[in-house]
C-alpha distance (Angstrom), angle and dihedral (degrees) to the residues before:
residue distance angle dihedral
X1 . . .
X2 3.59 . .
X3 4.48 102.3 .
X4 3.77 90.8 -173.5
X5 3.82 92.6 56.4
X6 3.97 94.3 47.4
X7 4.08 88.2 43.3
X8 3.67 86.2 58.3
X9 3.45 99.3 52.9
X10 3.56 91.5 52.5
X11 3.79 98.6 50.3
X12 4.34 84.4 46.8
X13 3.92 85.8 56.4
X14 4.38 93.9 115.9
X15 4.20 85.4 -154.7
X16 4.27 134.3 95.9
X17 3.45 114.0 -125.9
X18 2.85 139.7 -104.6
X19 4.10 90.9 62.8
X20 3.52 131.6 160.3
X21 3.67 127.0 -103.2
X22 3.99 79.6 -115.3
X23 3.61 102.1 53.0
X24 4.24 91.4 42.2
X25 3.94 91.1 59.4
X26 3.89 92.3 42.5
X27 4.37 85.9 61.4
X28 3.56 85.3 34.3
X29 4.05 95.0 53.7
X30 3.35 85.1 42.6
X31 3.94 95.9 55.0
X32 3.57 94.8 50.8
X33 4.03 103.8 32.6
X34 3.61 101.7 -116.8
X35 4.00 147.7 105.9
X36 3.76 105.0 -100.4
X37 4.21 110.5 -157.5
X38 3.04 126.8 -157.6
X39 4.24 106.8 -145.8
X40 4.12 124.2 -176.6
X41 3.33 120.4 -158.8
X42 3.27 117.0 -99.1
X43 3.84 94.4 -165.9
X44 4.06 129.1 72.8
X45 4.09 104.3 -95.9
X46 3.54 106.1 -163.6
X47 3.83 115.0 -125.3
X48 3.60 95.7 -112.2
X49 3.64 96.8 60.0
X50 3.68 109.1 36.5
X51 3.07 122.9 156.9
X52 4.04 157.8 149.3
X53 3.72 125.0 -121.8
X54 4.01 126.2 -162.3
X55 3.67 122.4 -151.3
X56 3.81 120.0 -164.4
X57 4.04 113.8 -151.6
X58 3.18 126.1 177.4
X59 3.76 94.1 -104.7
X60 3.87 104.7 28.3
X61 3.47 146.8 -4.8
X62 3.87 130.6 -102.3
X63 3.74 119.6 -149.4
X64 3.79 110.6 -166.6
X65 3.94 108.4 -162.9
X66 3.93 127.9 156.2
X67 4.10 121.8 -96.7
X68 3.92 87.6 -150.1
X69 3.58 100.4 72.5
X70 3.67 123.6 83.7
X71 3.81 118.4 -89.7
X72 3.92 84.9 -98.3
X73 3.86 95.3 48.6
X74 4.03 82.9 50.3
X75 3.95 93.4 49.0
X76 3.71 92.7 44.5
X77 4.18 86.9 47.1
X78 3.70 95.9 52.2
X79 3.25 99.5 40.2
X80 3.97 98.3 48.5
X81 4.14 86.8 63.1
X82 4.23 81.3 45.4
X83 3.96 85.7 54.8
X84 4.43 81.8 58.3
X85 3.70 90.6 44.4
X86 4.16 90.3 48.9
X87 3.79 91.1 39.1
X88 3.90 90.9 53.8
X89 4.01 91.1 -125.0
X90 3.83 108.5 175.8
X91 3.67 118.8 -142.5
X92 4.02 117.0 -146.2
X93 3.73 125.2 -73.3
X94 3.57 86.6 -163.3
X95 4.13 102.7 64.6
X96 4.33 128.4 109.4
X97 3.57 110.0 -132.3
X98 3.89 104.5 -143.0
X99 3.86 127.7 -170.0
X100 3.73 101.0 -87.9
X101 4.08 138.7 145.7
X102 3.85 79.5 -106.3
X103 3.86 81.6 58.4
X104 3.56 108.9 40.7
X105 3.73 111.7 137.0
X106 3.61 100.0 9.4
X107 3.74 128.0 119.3
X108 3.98 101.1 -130.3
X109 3.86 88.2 -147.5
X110 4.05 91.9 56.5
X111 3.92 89.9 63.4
X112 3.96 119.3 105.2
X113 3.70 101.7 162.5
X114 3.68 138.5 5.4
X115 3.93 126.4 -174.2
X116 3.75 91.0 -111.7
X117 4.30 108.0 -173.5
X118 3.50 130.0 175.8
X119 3.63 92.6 -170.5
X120 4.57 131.6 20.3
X121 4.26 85.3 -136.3
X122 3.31 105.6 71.0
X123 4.04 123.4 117.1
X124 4.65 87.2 -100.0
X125 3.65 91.1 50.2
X126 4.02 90.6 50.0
X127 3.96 90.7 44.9
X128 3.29 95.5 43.0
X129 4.15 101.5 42.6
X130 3.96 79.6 46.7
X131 3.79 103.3 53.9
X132 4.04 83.5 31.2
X133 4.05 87.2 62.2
X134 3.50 95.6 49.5
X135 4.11 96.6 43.7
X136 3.81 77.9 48.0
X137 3.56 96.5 55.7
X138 4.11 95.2 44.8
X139 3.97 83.0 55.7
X140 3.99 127.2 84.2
X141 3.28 132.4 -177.8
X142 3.72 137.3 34.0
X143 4.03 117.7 -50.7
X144 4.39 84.2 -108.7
X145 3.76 92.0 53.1
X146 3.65 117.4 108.6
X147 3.77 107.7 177.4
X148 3.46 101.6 90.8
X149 4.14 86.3 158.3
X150 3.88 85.5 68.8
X151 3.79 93.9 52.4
X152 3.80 86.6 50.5
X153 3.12 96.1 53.4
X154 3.83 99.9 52.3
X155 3.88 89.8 41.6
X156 3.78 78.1 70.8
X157 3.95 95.5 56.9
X158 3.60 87.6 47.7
X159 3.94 95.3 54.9
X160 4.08 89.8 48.2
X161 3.99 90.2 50.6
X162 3.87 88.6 51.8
């Protein structure tokens, strides 16, 4: 993983923290000229094998991530497939979208790119859990919340009671 790469997109990120979920993927679907949704799961994800998914259309971007978890577990979901979006990780070209739950509602033909892995330890998953930690930890709030003048504001209480 290369740190001085992921410590530069950081300090190029044009936004004061603490933002909201909501106000990162507006700059972000700004940056890269598409739609960015934000998808729960709508099906029971066992603990054990949590996890996000990122779809790449050619007009926006899905990120799958699951309600149950707290508002932290959510932040640090969505923004570890933000981390592959930021890193530029390409999914495959060469994949077969089949009628799944990881599937349900999508047109198979819309698809462009999907995070495909055949294992979490690879060198993308460690860059992007990395950079997805720390875009995690300059967020507050719940992904829904769109005040992110409120959480500034209190970040500021919490710096004078340090």
């Amino acid at each position: 993983m290369d740190e001085s790469r992921v410590r530069g997109i950081l300090d190029n990120i044009p936004l004061t923290p603490p933002w909201t979920v909501r106000e990162f993927l507006g700059w972000l679907s700004e940056r890269v000229g598409k739609t960015i949704v934000l998808d729960p799961w709508r099906m029971h994800v066992p603990a054990a094998t949590r996890c996000g998914a990122l779809w790449v259309l050619d007009d926006r971007m899905i990120i799958k991530f699951d309600p149950n978890r707290s508002s932290r577990g959510q932040r640090q979901e969505i923004m570890h497939e933000v981390g592959h979006v930021l890193l530029d990780h390409r999914g495959s070209s060469t994949y077969e979208v089949s009628e799944s739950l990881l599937t349900e509602g999508l047109d198979p033909t819309w698809v462009r790119e999907i995070m495909l892995r055949s294992s979490f330890d690879t060198d993308a998953e460690a860059a992007a859990e990395w950079l997805g930690t720390h875009l995690a930890g300059l967020s507050r709030g719940r992904p829904d919340d769109t005040d992110g003048a409120a959480h500034r504001a209190a970040s500021l209480f919490e710096l004078m009671r340090r």
